[in-house]
C-alpha positions as CSV (number, residue, x, y, z in Angstrom):
1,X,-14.1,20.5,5.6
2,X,-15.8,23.9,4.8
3,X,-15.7,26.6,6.7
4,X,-18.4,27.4,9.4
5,X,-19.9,30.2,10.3
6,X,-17.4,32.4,11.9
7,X,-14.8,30.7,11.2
8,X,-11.9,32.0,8.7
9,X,-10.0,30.1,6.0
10,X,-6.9,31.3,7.0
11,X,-7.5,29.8,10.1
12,X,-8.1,26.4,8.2
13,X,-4.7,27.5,6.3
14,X,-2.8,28.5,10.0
15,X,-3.8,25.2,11.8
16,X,-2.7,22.5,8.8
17,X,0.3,24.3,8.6
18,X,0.9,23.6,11.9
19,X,-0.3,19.8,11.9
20,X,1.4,19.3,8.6
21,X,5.2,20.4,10.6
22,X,4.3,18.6,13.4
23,X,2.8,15.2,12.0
24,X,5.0,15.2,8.4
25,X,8.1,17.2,8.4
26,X,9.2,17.2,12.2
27,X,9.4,13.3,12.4
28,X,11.4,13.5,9.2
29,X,13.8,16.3,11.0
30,X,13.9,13.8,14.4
31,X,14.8,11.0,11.8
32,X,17.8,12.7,11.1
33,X,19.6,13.3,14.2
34,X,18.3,9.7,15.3
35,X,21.9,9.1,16.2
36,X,22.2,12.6,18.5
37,X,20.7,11.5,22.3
38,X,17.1,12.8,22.7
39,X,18.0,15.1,26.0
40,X,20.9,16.9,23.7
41,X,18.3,17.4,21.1
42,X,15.7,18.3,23.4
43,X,18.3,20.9,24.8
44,X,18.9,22.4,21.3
45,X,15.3,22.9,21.0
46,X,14.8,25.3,23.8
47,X,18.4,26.9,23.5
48,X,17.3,27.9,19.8
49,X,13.8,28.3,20.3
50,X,14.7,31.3,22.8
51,X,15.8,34.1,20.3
52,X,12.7,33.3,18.2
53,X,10.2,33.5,20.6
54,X,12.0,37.0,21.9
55,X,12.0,38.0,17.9
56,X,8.3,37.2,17.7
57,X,7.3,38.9,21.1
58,X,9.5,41.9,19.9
59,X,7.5,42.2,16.9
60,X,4.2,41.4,18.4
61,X,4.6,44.4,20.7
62,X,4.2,41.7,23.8
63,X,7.9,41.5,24.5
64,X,8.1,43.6,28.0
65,X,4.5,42.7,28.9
66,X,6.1,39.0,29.1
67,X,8.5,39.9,31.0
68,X,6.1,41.3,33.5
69,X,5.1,38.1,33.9
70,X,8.5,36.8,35.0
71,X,7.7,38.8,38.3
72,X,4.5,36.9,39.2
73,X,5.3,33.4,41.8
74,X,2.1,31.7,40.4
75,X,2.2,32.5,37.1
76,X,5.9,31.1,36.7
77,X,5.6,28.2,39.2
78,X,2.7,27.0,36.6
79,X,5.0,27.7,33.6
80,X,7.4,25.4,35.5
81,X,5.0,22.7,36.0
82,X,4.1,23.2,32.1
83,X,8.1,23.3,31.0
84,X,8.6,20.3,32.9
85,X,6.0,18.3,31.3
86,X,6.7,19.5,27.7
87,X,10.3,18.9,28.1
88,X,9.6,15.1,28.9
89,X,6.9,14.6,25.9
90,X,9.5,16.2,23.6
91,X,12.1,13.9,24.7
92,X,10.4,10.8,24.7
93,X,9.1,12.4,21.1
94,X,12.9,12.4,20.2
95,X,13.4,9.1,21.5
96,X,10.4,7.3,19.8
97,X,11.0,8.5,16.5
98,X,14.7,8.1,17.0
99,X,14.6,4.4,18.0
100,X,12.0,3.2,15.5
101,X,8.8,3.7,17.7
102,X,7.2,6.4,15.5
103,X,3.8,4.0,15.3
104,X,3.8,4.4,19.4
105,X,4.1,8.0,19.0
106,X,1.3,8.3,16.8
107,X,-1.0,5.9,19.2
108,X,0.2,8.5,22.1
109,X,-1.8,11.4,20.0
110,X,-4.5,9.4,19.2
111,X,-5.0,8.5,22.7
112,X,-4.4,12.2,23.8
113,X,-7.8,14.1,23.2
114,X,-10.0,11.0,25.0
115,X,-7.3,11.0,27.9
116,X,-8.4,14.6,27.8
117,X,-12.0,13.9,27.9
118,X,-10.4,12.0,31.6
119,X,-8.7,14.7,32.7
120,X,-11.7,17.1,32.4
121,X,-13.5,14.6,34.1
122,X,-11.7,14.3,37.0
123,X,-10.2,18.3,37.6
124,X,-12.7,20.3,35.8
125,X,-15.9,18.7,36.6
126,X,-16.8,18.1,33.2
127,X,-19.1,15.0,33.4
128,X,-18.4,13.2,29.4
129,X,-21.6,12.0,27.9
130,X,-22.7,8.8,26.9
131,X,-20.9,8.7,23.5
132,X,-17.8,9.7,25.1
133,X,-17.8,7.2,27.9
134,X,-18.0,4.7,24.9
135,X,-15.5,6.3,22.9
136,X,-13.4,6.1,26.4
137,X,-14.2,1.9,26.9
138,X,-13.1,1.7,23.1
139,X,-9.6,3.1,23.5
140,X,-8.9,1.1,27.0
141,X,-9.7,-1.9,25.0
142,X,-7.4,-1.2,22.4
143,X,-4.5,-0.1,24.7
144,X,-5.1,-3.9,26.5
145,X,-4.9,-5.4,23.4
146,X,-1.4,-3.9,22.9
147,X,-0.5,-4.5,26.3
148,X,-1.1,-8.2,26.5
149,X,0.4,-8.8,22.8
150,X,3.4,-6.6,23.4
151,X,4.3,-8.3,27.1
152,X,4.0,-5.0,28.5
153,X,2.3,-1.5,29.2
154,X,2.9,0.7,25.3
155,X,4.7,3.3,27.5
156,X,5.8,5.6,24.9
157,X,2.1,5.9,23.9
158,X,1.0,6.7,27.1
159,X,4.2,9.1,28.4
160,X,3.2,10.6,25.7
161,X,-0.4,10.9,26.0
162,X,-0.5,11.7,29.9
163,X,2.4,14.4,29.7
164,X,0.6,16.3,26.5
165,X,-3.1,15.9,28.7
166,X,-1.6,17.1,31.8
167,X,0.4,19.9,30.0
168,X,-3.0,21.1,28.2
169,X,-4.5,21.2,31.6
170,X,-2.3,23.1,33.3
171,X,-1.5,25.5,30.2
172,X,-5.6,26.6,30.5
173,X,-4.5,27.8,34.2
174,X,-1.4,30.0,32.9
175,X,-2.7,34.0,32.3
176,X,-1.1,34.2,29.4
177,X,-1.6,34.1,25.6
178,X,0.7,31.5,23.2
179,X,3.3,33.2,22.1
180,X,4.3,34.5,26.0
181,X,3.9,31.5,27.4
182,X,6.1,29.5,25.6
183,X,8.8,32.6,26.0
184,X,7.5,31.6,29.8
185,X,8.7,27.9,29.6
186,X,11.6,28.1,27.4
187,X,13.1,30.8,30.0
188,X,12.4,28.3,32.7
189,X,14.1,25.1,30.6
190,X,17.3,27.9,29.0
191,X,19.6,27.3,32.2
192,X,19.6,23.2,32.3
193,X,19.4,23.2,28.6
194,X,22.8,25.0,28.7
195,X,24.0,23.3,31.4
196,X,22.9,19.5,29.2
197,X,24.6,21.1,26.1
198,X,27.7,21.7,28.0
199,X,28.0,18.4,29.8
200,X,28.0,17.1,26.7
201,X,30.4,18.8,25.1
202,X,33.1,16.1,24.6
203,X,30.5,14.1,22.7
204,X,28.2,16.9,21.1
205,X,26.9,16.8,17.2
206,X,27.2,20.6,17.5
207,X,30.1,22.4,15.2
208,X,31.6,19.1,14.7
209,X,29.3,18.5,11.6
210,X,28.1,21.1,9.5
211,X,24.7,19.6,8.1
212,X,24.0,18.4,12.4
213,X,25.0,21.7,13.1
214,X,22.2,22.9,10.9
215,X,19.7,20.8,12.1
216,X,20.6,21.7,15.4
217,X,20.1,25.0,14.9
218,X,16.8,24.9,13.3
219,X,15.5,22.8,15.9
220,X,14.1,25.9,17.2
221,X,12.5,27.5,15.0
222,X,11.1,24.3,14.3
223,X,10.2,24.0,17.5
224,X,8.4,27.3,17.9
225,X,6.6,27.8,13.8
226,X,3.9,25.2,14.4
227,X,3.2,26.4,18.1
228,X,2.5,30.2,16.8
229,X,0.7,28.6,13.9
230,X,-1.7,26.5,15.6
231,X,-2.4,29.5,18.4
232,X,-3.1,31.8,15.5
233,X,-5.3,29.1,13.7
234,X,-7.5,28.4,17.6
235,X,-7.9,31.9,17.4
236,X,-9.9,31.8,14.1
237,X,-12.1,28.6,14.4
238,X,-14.1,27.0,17.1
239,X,-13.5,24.5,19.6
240,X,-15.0,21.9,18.0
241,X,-12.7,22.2,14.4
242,X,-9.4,22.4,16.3
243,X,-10.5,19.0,18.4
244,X,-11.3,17.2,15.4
245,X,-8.1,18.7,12.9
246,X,-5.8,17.8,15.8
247,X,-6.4,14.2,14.8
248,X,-4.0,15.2,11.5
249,X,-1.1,14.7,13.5
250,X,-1.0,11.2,14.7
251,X,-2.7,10.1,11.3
252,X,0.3,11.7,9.6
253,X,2.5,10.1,11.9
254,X,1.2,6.7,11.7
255,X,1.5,6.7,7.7
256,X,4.9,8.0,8.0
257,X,6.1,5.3,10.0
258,X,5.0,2.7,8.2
259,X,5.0,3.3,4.9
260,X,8.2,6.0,5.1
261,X,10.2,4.7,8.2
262,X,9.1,1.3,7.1
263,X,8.5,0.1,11.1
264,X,6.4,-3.4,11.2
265,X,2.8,-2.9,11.6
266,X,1.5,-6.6,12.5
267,X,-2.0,-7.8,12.5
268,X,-2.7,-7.7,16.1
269,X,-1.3,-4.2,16.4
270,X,-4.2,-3.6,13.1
271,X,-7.0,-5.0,15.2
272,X,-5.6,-3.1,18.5
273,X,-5.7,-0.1,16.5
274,X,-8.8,-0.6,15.0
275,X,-10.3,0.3,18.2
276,X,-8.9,3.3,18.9
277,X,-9.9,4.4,15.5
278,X,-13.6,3.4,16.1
279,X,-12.8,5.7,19.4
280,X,-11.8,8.5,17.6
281,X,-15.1,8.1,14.5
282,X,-17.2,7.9,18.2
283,X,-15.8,10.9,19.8
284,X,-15.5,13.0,17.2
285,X,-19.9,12.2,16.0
286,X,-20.1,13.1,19.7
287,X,-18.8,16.7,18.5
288,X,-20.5,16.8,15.5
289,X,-23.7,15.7,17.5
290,X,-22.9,18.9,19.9
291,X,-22.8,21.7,17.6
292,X,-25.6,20.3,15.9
293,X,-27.6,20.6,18.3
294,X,-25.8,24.3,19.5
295,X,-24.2,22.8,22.3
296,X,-20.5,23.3,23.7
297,X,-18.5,19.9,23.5
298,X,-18.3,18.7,26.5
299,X,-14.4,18.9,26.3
300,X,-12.0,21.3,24.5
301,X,-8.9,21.1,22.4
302,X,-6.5,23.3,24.5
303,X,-6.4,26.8,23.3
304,X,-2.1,26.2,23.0
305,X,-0.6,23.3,22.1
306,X,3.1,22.8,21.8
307,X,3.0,19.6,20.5
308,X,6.3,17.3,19.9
């Protein structure tokens, strides 16, 4: 994809680096402490993540201005809403990947930016246009299809999908830029994480192991890299080329899983599939078709993502 008009390279550069961590290497990571519970992983994340995000404030220059923002009710009772649902999609991340549902993930992020289309709908008054509502029908078929075939709703996919939607929503409402408001949320989640890590301490991974212990600890940074690459990449391209590079991830994902974690991939999963992709080539003609024509899409990418 080449560059548009004001848009920078490095941005190109900032936003696969972040889709490349969070579709390629972080599933790999995950894969590794598949045998460590999801919540103690998920606790890990945030405990380590803290000390980065006050590094990277710190050398922003942004450090005490977030913790202005500590001081404002609605400012941190929307950060807890936004911790609470990100804490759930990157457990039931853990878990998927963990348990051999990495293909479920990936339908969960392909599902994601037309659930968003939904939720715009709905809350923002965003009425979707006609190629949309297709794009919309598509994906509803597809998630039937797995439904019926699988015996039962593909929950990880839509957890998933409605936590990530919901979290973008709310995430436009916080006054606050990237980087501050995930110092926001992992402040929020630093107390039961400590608490988790501590119930758990007659069964932990931590110290007992030191390659665990590594991955334990880098869980954070992990954690944290992609976020402050993607918000640094949003900030350098339009709308339009985040919404359609965010499909990276779950496309990264799904190849990993099946060619990598080697999970089954049946027919009727193919042909259930095959209409979310048609979904996808739909929605994203519809955002071609808008800046052709000069046009704001009708929805956005969310400006910060902290995906998986």
């Amino acid at each position: 994809m080449q560059s548009q008009p004001g848009e920078s390279r490095q941005g190109f550069v900032y936003a696969l680096g972040a889709y490349g961590i969070w579709g390629f290497i972080l599933p790999i990571f995950m894969k590794l402490l598949a045998h460590v519970s999801p919540v103690e992983v998920v606790a890990h994340r945030v405990i380590w993540a803290l000390p980065f995000a006050i590094l990277i404030l710190a050398w922003q220059g942004a450090f005490r201005p977030a913790l202005r923002h500590l001081r404002e009710p609605r400012t941190m009772a929307l950060a807890t809403l936004t911790a609470s649902l990100i804490s759930l999609n990157w457990g039931t991340y853990v878990f998927a990947i963990g348990t051999g549902h990495t293909v479920d993930a990936a339908l969960g992020y392909y599902i994601n930016p037309l659930l968003n289309v939904v939720l715009a709908a709905i809350f923002l008054g965003e009425r979707p246009t006609r190629l949309q509502g297709i794009a919309i029908a598509l994906a509803t078929i597809g998630v039937a299809i797995l439904t019926v075939k699988a015996g039962g709703l593909p929950w990880i996919s839509l957890v998933l999908a409605m936590t990530f939607g919901s979290y973008g929503l709310l995430r436009k409402m916080v006054p606050v830029g990237a980087t501050e408001g995930f110092f926001l949320e992992v402040v929020i989640l630093i107390v039961p994480s400590i608490l988790i890590v501590a119930i758990f301490v007659p069964q932990t991974h931590f110290l007992k192991d030191g390659f665990e212990t590594g991955l334990l600890l880098a869980a954070g940074p992990l954690t944290a890299v992609p976020l402050i690459l993607y918000a640094a990449g949003a900030r350098l391209l339009h709308y339009t080329t985040i919404g359609i590079l965010q499909y990276i991830v779950p496309t990264l994902l799904f190849f990993t899983a099946v060619f990598l974690f080697d999970e089954p991939f049946s027919g009727w999963q193919l042909f259930a599939f095959a209409f979310i992709w048609s979904a996808l080539a739909i929605y994203t003609w519809s955002l071609f078709h808008a800046r052709r024509h000069h046009q704001p899409p009708q929805t956005r990418a969310p400006v910060v993502r902290a995906d998986a």
